[in-house]
C-alpha positions in Angstrom: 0.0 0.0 0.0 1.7 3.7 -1.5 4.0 2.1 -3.4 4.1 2.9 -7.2 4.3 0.7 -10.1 5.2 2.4 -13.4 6.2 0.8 -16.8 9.0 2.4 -18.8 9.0 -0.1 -21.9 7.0 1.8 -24.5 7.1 5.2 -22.9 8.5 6.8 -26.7 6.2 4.8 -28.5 2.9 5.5 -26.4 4.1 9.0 -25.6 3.0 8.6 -21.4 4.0 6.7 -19.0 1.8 4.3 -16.7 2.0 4.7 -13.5 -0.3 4.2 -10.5 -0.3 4.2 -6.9 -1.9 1.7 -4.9 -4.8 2.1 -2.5 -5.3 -1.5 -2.1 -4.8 -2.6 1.8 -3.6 -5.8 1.0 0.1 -5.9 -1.1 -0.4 -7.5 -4.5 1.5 -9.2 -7.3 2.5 -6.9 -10.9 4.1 -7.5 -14.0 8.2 -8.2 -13.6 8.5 -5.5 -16.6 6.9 -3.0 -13.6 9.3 -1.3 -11.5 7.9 -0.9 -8.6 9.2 2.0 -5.9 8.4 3.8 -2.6 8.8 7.3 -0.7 11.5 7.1 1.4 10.3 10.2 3.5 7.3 10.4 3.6 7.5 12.8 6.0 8.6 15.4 3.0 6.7 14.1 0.0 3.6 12.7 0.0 2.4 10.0 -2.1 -1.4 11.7 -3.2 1.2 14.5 -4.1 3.8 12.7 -6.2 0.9 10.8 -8.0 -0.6 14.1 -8.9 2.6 15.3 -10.6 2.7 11.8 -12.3 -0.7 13.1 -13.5 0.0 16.1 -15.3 0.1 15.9 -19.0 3.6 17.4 -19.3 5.0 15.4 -17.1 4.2 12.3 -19.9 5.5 15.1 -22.7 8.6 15.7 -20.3 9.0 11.6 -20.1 9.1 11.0 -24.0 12.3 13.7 -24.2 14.0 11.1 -22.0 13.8 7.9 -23.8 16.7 6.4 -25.4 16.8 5.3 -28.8 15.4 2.2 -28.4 12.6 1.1 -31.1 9.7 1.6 -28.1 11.8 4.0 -27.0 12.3 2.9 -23.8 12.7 5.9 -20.2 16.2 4.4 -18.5 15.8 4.2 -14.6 18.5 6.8 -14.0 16.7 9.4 -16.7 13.2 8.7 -14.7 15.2 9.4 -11.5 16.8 12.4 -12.8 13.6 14.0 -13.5 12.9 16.6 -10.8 9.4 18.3 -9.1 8.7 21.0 -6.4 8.6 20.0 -3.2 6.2 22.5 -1.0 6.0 22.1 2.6 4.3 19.1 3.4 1.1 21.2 5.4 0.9 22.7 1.8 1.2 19.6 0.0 -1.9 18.3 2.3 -4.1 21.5 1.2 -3.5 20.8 -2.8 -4.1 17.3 -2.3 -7.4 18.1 -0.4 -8.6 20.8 -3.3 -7.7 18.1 -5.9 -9.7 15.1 -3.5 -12.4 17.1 -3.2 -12.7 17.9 -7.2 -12.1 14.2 -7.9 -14.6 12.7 -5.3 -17.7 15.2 -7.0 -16.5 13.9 -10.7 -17.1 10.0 -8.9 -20.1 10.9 -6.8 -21.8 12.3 -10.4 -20.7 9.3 -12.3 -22.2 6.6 -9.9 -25.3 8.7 -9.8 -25.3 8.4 -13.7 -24.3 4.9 -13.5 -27.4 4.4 -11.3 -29.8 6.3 -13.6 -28.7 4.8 -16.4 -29.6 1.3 -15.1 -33.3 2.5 -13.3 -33.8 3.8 -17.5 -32.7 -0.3 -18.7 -34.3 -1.4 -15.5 -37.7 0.3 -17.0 -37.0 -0.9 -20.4 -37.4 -4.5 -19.4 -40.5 -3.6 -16.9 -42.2 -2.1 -20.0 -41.2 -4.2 -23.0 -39.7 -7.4 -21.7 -41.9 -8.0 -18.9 -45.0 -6.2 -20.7 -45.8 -4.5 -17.0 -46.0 -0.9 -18.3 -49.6 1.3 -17.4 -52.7 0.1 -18.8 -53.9 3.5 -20.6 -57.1 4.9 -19.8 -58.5 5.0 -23.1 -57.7 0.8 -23.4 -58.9 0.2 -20.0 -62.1 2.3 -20.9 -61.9 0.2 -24.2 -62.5 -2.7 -22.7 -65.0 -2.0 -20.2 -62.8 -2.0 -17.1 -61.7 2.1 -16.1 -60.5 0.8 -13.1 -57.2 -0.9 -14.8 -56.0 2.8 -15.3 -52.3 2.9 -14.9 -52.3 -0.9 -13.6 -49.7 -3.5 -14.7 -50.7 -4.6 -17.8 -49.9 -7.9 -18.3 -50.3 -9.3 -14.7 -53.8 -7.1 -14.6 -54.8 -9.2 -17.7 -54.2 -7.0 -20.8 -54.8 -9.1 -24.1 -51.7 -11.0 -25.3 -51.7 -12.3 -28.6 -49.1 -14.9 -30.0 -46.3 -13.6 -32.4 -44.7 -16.1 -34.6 -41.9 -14.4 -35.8 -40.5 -14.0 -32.0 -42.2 -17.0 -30.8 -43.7 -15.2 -27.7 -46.9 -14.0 -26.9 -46.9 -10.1 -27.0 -49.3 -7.2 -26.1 -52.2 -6.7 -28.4 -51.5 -4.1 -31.7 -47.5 -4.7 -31.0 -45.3 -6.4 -34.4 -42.2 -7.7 -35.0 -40.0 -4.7 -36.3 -36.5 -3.5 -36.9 -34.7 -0.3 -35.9 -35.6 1.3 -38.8 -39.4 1.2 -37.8 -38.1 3.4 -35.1 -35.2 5.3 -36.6 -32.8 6.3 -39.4 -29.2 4.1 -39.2 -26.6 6.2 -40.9 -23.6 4.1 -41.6 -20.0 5.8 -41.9 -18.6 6.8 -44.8 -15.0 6.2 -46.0 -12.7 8.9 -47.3 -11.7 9.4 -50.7 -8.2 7.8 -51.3 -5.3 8.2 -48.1 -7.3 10.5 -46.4 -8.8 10.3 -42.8 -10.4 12.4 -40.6 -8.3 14.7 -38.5 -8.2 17.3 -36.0 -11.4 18.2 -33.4 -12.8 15.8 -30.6 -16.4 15.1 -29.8 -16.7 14.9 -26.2 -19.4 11.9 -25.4 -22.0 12.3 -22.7 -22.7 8.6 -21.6 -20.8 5.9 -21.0 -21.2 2.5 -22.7 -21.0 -0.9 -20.2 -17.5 -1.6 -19.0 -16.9 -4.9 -20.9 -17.4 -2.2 -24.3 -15.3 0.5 -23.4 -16.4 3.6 -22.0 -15.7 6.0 -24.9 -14.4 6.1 -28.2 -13.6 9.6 -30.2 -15.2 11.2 -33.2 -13.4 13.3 -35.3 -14.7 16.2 -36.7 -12.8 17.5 -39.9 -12.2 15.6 -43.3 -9.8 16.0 -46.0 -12.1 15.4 -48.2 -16.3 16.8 -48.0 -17.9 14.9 -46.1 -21.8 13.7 -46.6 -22.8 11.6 -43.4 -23.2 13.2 -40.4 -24.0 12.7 -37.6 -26.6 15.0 -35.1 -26.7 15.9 -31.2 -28.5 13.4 -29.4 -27.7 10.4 -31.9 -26.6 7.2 -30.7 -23.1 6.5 -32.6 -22.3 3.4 -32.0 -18.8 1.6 -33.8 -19.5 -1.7 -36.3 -16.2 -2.9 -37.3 -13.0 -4.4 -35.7 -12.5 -5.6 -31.8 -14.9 -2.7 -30.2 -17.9 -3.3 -32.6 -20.7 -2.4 -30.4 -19.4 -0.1 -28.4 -21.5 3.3 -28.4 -21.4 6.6 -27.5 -24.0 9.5 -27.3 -23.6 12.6 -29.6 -23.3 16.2 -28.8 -23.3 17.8 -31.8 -22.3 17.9 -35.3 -19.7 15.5 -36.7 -18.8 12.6 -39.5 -19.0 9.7 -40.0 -16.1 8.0 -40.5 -15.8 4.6 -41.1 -16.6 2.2 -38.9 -19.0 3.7 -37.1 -23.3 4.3 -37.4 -25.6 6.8 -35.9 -29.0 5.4 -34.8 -31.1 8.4 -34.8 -35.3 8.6 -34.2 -36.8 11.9 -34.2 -39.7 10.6 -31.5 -38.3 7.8 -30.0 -34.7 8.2 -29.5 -34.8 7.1 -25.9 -36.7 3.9 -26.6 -33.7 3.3 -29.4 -31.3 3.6 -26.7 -32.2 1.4 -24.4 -33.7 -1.3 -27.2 -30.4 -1.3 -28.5 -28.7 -1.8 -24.7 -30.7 -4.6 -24.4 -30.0 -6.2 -27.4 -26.2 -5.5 -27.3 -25.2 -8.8 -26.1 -27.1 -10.9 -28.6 -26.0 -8.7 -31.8 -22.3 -9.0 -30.4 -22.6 -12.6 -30.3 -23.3 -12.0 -34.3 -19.3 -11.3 -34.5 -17.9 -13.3 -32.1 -15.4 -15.8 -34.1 -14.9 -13.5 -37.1 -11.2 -12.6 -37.8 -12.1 -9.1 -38.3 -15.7 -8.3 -36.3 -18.4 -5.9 -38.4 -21.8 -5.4 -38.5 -23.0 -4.5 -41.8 -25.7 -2.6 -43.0 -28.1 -5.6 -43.7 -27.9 -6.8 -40.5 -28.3 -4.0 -38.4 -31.6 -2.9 -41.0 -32.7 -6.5 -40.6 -31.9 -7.1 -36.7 -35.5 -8.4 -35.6 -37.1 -6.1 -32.4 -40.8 -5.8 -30.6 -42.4 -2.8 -32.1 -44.8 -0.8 -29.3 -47.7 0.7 -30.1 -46.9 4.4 -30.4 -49.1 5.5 -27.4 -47.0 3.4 -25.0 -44.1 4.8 -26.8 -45.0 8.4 -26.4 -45.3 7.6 -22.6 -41.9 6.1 -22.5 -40.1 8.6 -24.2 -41.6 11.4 -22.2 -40.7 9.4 -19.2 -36.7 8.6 -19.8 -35.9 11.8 -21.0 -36.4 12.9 -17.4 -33.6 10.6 -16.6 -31.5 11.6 -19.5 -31.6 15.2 -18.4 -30.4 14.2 -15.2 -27.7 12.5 -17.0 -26.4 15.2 -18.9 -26.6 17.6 -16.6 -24.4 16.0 -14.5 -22.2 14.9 -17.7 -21.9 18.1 -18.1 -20.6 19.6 -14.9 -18.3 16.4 -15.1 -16.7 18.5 -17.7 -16.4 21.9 -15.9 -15.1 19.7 -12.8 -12.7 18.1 -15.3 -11.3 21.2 -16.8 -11.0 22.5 -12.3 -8.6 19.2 -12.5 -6.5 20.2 -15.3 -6.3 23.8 -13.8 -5.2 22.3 -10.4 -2.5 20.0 -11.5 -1.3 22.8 -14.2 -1.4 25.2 -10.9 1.7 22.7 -9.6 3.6 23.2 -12.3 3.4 27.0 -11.9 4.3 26.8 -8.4 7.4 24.9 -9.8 8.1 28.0 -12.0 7.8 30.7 -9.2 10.3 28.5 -7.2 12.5 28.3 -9.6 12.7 32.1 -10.2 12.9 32.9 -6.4 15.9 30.1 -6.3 17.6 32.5 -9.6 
């Protein structure tokens, strides 16, 4: 516990290095190509302190100027000792650490909420259109003679279930077998003319994917050549070729396409395409599985069977997550103002650095 492990193999090649510090109470077994190291006053240097400097973005620019010439370009031990940082008193050590804590334990407080809304909005999903429990409507319970059933259960209160022989399952009355494109548009990527890829710009994604898919993947802006699919805020993007097919993000604005990648986009039901396609992920992964090079193409994903609603109990649905998706970007969002607080804090060390220095001159 407080020691470091860092990796100084492929520190030219990857342009960082890896380090971490552990907070585990028990001691643990690393990789033999880890060095692993301690403070040896820790009475001077704390190790929430050191681990912030390790954190700094020029500290893994400062890194790749000290590799040798190695292919991966590896950082020698002696260069990675070399390497020097302030040293503040250790009371004002404690106060930056504290401001950073603090800033780092509001960024994880609004991610588990999000985490947490995110699975009552798939948690709801199923309720509704797995389990067939959503609210009976007052105009079907009037319908059929029974005003009372208003906003009961519907299948466990006895709403008419018919037999669907496509999905072998019964299903609510007026529901049909369906694809994403009864509910949507599916814009696949486009691939540039010739060499050229996209370049330059970053969309910043507002919610996470499940952890087995990765929880973000980038979409670049900018062409060399025009681009003509594009994708729109609010749309799902979500990648269909290589080792992360599957994997989606949600849009905040206006970006391509590239290859590789789709946007799912509805113009009523966006939320109910969400969360269909979350529940559906596992079974259209298993699609790839065992293919050298994992895609989804655009015949499958037009063709991908789903349960259709009727549009009143979609209406109702959408109205409802969207709630919870506000919730979820708002706190995205401040996510990001907290995030750029970070940045500022651990570029503030380095300017304490500076100051030293010229006082020292």
């Amino acid at each position: 516990p407080g020691q470091f492990s860092c990796n100084r193999m492929h520190v030219g090649r990857d342009y960082r290095l890896p380090i971490a510090i552990s907070k585990e109470p028990e001691p643990f077994i690393v990789s033999p190509a880890y060095d692993v190291f301690e403070i040896t006053r820790p009475d001077e240097l704390l190790g929430d302190y050191l681990m912030m400097w390790f954190s700094r973005a020029e500290f893994d620019r400062n890194t790749w100027f000290f590799t040798d010439t190695d292919v991966r370009g590896k950082l020698g031990w002696d260069s990675f000792c070399d390497m020097t940082l302030p040293i503040p008193p250790i009371e004002e050590q404690r106060a930056i650490v504290a401001e950073y804590q603090t800033v780092i334990d509001r960024i994880q407080l609004n991610e588990q909420i999000n985490a947490k809304l995110e699975e009552t909005a798939q948690a709801l999903y199923r309720h509704w259109f797995v389990d067939f429990e959503f609210p009976i409507s007052a105009d079907y319970a009037t319908s059929i003679g029974r005003p009372d059933l208003n906003g009961k259960p519907y299948k466990s209160s006895g709403g008419k279930m018919v037999y669907n022989e496509e999905l072998e399952k019964e299903v609510p009355a007026g529901w049909i077998d369906g694809s994403f494109l009864d509910v949507s548009r599916i814009i696949m990527g486009q691939s540039p003319s010739g060499d050229s890829y996209n370049y330059e710009g970053l969309g910043t994604v507002l919610i996470n994917g499940p952890v087995e898919f990765g929880d973000y993947f980038t979409v670049k802006t900018k062409w060399t050549t025009s681009p003509t699919r594009m994708s729109q805020h609010n749309d799902l993007i979500v990648c269909v070729r290589g080792s992360t097919v599957g994997r989606f993000v949600k849009c905040d604005g206006v970006y391509c396409l590239g290859r590789g990648v789709c946007a799912f986009r509805s113009t009523e039901y966006q939320c109910f395409v969400d969360e269909t396609y979350k529940y559906h992920l596992n079974n259209m992964v298993s699609y790839s599985i065992g293919s050298t090079f994992p895609s989804w193409d655009k015949d499958f994903l037009y063709n991908y069977k789903i349960l259709v609603p009727a549009n009143a109990i979609l209406k109702v649905f959408e109205t409802t997550v969207e709630n919870i998706y506000k919730d979820i970007r708002l706190n995205a969002y401040e996510n990001l103002e907290f995030k750029k607080l970070q940045d500022l804090l651990l570029s503030k060390m380095a300017s304490t650095y500076s100051a030293q220095k010229a006082a020292a001159i």
